[in-house]
C-alpha positions in Angstrom: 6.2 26.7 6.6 9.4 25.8 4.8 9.8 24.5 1.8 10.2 20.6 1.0 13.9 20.2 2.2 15.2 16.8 0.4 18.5 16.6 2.2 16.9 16.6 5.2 14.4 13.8 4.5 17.3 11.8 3.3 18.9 12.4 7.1 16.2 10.7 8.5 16.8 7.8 6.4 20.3 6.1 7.9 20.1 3.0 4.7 20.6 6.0 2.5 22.9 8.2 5.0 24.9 5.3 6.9 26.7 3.4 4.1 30.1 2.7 6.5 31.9 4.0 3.5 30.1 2.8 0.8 28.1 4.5 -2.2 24.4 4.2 -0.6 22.4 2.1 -3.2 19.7 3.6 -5.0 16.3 3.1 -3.5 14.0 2.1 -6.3 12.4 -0.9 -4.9 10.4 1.2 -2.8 6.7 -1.0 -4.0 7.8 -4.0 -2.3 8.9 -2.0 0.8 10.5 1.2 1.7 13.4 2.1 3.8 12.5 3.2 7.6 13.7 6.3 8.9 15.3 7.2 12.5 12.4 7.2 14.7 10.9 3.9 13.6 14.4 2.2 14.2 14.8 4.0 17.6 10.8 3.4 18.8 11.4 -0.6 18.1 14.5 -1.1 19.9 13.2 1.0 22.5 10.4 -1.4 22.7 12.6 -4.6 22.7 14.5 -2.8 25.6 11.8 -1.7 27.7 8.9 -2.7 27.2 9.2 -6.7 25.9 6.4 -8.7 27.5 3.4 -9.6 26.8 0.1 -8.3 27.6 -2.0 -8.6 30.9 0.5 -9.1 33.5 0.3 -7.1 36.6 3.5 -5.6 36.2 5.3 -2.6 34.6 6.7 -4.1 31.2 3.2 -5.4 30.8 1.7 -2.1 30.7 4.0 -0.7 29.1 3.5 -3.7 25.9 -0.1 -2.5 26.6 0.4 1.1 25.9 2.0 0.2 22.4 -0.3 -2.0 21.8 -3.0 1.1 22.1 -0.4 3.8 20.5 -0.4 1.7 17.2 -4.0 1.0 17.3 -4.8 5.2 17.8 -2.2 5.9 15.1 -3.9 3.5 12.7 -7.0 5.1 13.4 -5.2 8.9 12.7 -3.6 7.5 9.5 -6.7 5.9 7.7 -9.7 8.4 9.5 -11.2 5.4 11.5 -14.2 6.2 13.3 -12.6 4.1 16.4 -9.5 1.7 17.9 -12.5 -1.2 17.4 -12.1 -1.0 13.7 -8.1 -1.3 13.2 -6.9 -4.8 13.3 -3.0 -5.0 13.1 -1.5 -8.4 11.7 1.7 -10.2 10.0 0.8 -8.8 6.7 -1.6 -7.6 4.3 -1.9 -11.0 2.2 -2.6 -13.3 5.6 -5.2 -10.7 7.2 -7.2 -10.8 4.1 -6.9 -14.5 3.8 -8.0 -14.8 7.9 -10.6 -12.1 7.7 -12.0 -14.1 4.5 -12.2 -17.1 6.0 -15.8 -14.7 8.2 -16.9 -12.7 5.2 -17.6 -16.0 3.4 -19.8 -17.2 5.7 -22.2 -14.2 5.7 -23.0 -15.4 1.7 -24.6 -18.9 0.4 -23.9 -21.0 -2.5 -24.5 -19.5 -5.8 -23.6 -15.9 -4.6 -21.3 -13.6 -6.5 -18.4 -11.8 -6.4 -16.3 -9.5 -8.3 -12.7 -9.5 -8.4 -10.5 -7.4 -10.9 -7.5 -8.2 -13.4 -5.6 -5.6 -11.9 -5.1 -6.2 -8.8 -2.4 -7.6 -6.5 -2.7 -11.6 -6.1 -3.8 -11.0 -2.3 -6.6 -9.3 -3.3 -7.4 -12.2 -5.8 -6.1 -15.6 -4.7 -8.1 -15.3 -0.9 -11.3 -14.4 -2.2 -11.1 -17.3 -5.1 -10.5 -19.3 -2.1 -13.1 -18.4 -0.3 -15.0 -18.8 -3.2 -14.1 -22.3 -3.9 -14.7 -23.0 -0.2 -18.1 -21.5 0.2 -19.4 -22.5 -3.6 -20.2 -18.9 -5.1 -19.5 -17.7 -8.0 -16.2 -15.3 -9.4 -16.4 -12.4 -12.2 -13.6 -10.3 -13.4 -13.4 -6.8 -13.8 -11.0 -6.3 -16.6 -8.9 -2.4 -17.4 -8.4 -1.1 -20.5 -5.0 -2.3 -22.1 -4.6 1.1 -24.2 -5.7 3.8 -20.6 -5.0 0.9 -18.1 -8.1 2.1 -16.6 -11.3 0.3 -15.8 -14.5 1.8 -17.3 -16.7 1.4 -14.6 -19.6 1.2 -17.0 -18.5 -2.5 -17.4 -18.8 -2.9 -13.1 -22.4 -1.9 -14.2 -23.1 -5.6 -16.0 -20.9 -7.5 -13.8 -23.5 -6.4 -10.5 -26.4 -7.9 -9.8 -28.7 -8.6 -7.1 -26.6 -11.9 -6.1 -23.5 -9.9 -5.7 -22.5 -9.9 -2.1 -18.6 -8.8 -2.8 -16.5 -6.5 -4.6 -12.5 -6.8 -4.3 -10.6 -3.6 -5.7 -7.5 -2.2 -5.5 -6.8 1.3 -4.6 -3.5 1.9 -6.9 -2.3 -1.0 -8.8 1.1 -2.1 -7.9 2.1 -3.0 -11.6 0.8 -0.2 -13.6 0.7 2.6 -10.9 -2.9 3.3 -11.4 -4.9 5.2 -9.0 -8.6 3.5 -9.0 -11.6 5.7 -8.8 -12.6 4.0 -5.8 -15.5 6.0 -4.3 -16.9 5.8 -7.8 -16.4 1.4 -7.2 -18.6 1.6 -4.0 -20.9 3.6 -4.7 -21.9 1.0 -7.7 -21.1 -1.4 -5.3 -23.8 -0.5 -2.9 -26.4 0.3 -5.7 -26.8 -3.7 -5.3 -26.1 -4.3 -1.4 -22.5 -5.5 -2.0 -19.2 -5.1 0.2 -16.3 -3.9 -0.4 -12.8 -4.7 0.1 -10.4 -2.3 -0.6 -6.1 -2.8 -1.3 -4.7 0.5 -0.4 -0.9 -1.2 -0.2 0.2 0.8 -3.2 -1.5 3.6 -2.3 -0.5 4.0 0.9 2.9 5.5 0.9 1.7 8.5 -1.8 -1.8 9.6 -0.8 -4.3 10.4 2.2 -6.6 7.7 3.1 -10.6 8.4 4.2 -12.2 5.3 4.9 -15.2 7.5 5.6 -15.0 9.5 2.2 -14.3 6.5 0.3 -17.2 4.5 1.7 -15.7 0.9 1.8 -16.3 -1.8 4.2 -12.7 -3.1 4.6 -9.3 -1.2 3.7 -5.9 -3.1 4.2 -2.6 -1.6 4.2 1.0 -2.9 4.6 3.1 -0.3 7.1 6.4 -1.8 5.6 5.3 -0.1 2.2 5.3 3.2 3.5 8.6 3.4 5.7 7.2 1.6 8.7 7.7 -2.5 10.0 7.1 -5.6 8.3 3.3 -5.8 9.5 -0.4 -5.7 8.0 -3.0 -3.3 8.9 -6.5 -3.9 8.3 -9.8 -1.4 8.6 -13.0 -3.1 8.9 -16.2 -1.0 9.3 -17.9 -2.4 12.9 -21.1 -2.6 11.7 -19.9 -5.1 9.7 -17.2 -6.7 11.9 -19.9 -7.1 14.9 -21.8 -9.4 12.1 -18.4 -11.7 11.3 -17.7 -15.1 13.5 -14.0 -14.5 14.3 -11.4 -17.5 13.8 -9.9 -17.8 17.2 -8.7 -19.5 20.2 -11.1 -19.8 23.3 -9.2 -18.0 25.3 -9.0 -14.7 23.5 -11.5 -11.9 24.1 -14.9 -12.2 21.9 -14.4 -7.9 21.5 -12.9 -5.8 18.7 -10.3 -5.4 17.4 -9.0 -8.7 19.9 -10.9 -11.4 18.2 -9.5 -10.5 15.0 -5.8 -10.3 16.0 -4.8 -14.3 16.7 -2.2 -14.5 19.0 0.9 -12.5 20.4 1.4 -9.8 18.0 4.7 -8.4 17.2 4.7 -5.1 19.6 7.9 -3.8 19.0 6.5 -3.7 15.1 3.3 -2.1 16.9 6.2 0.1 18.4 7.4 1.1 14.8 3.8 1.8 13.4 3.0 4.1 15.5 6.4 5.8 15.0 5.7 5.6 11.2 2.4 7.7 11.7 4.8 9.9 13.8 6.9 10.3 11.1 4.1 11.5 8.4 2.9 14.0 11.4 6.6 15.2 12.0 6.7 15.4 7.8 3.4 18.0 8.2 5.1 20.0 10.7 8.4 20.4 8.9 8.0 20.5 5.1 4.5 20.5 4.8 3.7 24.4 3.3 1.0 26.4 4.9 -1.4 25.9 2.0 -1.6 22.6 2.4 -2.4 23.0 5.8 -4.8 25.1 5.0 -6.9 22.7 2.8 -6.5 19.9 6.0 -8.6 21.3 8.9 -10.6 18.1 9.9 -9.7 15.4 12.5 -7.0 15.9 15.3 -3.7 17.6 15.0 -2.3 14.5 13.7 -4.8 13.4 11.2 -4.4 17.1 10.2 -0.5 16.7 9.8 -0.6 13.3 8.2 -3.0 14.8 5.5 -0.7 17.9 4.9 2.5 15.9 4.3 0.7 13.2 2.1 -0.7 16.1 0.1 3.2 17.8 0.2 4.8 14.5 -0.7 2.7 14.4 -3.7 3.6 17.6 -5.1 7.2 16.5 -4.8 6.6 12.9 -6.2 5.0 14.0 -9.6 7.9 16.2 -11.1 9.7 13.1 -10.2 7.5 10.6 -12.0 7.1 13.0 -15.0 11.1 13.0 -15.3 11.5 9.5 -14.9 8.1 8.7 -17.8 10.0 11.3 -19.7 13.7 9.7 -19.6 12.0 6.3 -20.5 10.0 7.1 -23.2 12.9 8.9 -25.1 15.1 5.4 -24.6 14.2 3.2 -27.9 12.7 0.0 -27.6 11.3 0.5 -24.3 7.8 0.2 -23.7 5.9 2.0 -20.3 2.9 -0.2 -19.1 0.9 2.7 -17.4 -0.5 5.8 -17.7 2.6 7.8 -19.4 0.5 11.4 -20.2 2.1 14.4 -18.3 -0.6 16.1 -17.5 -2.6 12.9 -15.9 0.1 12.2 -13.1 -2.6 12.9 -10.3 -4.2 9.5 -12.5 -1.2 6.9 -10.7 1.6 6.7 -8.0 4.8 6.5 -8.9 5.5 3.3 -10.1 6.4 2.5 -13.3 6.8 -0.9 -15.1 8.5 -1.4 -18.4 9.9 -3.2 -21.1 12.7 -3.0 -23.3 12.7 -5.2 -26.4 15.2 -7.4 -26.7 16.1 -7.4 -23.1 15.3 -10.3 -20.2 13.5 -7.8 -17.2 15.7 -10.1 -14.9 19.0 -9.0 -17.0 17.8 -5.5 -17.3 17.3 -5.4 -13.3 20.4 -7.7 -12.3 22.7 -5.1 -14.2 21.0 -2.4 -12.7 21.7 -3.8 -9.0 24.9 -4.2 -10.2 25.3 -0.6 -10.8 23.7 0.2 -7.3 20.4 0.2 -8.5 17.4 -1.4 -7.2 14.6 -2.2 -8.9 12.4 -4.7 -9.3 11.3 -7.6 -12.0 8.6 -9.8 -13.0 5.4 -10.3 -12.2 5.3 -8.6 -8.6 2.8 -10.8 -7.6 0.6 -9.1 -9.8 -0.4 -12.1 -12.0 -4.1 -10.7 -13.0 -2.1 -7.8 -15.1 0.7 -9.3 -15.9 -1.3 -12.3 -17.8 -3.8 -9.5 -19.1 -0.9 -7.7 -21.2 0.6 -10.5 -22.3 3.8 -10.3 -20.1 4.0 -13.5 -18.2 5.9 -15.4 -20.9 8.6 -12.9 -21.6 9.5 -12.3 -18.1 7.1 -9.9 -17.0 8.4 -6.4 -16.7 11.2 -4.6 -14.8 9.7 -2.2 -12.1 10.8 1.1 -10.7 8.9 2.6 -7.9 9.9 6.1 -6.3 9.5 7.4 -2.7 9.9 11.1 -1.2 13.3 10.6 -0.5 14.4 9.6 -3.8 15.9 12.6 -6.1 16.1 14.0 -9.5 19.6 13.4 -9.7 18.7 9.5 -8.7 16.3 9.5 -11.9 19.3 11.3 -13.9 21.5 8.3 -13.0 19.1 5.2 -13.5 18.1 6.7 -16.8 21.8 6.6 -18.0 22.3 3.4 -16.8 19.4 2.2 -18.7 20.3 3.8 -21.9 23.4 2.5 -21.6 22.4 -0.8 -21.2 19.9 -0.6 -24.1 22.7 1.1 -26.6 25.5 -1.7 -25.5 
């Protein structure tokens, strides 16, 4: 197979090729959502052309909206290693699926219950579950990280269980300090004591294969729109435990999986695009993928096979880049990297990287760096657990870069100088 070919990734891409004369911006913004490449933007408007309508007429644009709306559910299924359609339920978004589905899980547990929530996670994988605890009168623990490793020692998961502990809410890769969570290790605590568990893959998504099987959770969500796909929510559900859920819905929509779930007309050209997006990681396995990571990806279909080879591929590109960009940071005075900065543990996040630079606003430090054609984040991120559990809320939170597989090293070369430059002045 050939090797990873970056210019032609970047010609999928037409936000970084199709500037209509203008320097294309630099795409580090890529954790609140990446750009979409060619055959996403070409399978939604072919939906919205021919096949707009909704489904169960008797009638050919009706079948064809009910072919997309199986493509994307069999895609889903590919992307995460589902054991069937039943399990994928396809929403607006990550945060209002797990606030819906949450609105079920808490009635499976009675007052006085527990469950465990974690300082490092996103605020949708916080805020619905204290809800739901509020609602349903049980009882929250937190599950705090180190603030030296930004790890969690799982030891401490040990004397937050007990047997009341119907729920545990973790996050895959944290989308403030770029930590990759030992998840299996989470469940398998997890289960010691008869709990769920509800898994936030959003960050990890766009940087790393996804087993729901090996990983042993009961729910997964994902956001498609954070790794190159529409602005739409995916979430797996295991359908043992779905079947045992009362779904919120009207009375007119089916009582079977995945319907129940999904409340009213989805977006189908989006469905259109997430099945593209799948498409795309398969077409990425075919084309830069090498044949030794093929070889290590010989389970599933074709697809599942070719989705697993790119992801692995990607990640061998993405590290050099993270390295460089930890690197560049460090070396600037005054600036300050909340995450896992040692070389040789790359494989320990995903490649996002919050800092802070003393003496500078993170809104200044990112406005001046849009202004240069930079994009980057600041603040909290919605990540208010970690944020408040550094210390960082007062000061402005931090300023956030995130990389993707079409960003370069010549892109990290260029936001490095900008930064320096802007510490220096």
């Amino acid at each position: 197979m050939p090797a990873f070919d970056i210019d032609l990734i970047r010609t999928q891409f037409p936000a970084i090729t199709r500037t209509n004369g203008q320097t294309s911006p630099v795409y580090l913004d890529n954790p609140g959502g990446t750009q979409v490449p060619d055959m996403v933007i070409n399978a939604i408007t072919d939906c919205l052309i021919y096949k707009n309508a909704n489904l169960g007429g008797p009638f050919r644009t009706s079948e064809a909206a009910t072919e997309v709306f199986e493509d994307a559910h069999r895609a889903m299924v590919d992307f995460v290693n589902a054991s069937s359609t039943r399990e994928i339920i396809i929403g607006q978004n990550m945060t209002t699926l797990t606030f819906h589905v949450s609105r079920s899980i808490g009635r499976l547990f009675s007052p006085g219950d527990e469950i465990i929530v974690t300082r490092m996670d996103h605020d949708a994988n916080v805020s619905p579950w204290l809800l739901m605890a509020r609602d349903y009168d049980l009882t929250v623990k937190f599950l705090s990280f180190d603030k030296e490793t930004y790890e969690f020692d799982l030891d401490a998961l040990d004397d937050l269980l007990t047997e009341r502990t119907k729920l545990v809410c973790f996050g895959h890769a944290s989308n403030l300090t770029g930590t990759i969570n030992d998840v299996r290790a989470a469940v398998a605590k997890a289960k010691s004591v008869g709990a769920l568990v509800f898994v936030d893959s959003v960050q990890y998504a766009p940087h790393g294969i996804i087993d729901v099987q090996d990983l042993g959770c009961d729910f997964l969500a994902c956001s498609p729109y954070k790794f190159f796909g529409p602005h739409m929510g995916v979430l797996w559900g295991r359908e043992e435990i779905l079947l045992q859920l009362d779904p919120y819905k009207v009375r007119p929509a089916a009582n079977t999986l995945p319907d129940c779930f999904e409340t009213g007309t989805l977006n189908h050209e989006g469905m259109a695009g997430i099945t593209a997006t799948i498409d795309y990681f398969a077409w990425l396995g075919e084309t830069v993928a090498d044949s030794h990571h093929h070889q290590r990806h010989t389970k599933g279909n074709p697809r599942r096979q070719k989705i697993c080879a790119a992801m692995e591929c990607l990640t061998d590109y993405e590290i050099p880049l993270t390295r460089q960009l930890i690197d560049g940071l460090t070396s600037i005075k005054g600036i300050k990297i909340h995450g896992i900065t040692n070389p040789n543990a790359m494989e320990k996040r995903v490649p996002t990287i919050s800092f802070t630079a003393a003496g500078h606003a993170p809104r200044d430090l990112a406005t001046t760096l849009g202004a240069s054609g930079i994009q980057v984040w600041n603040g909290h991120n919605y990540a208010i657990e970690p944020v408040n559990h550094l210390g960082l809320m007062e000061a402005g939170g931090v300023v956030r870069i995130g990389l993707a597989h079409y960003n370069t090293v010549e892109e990290i070369d260029q936001t490095l100088a900008v930064i320096d430059q802007i510490i220096q002045s």
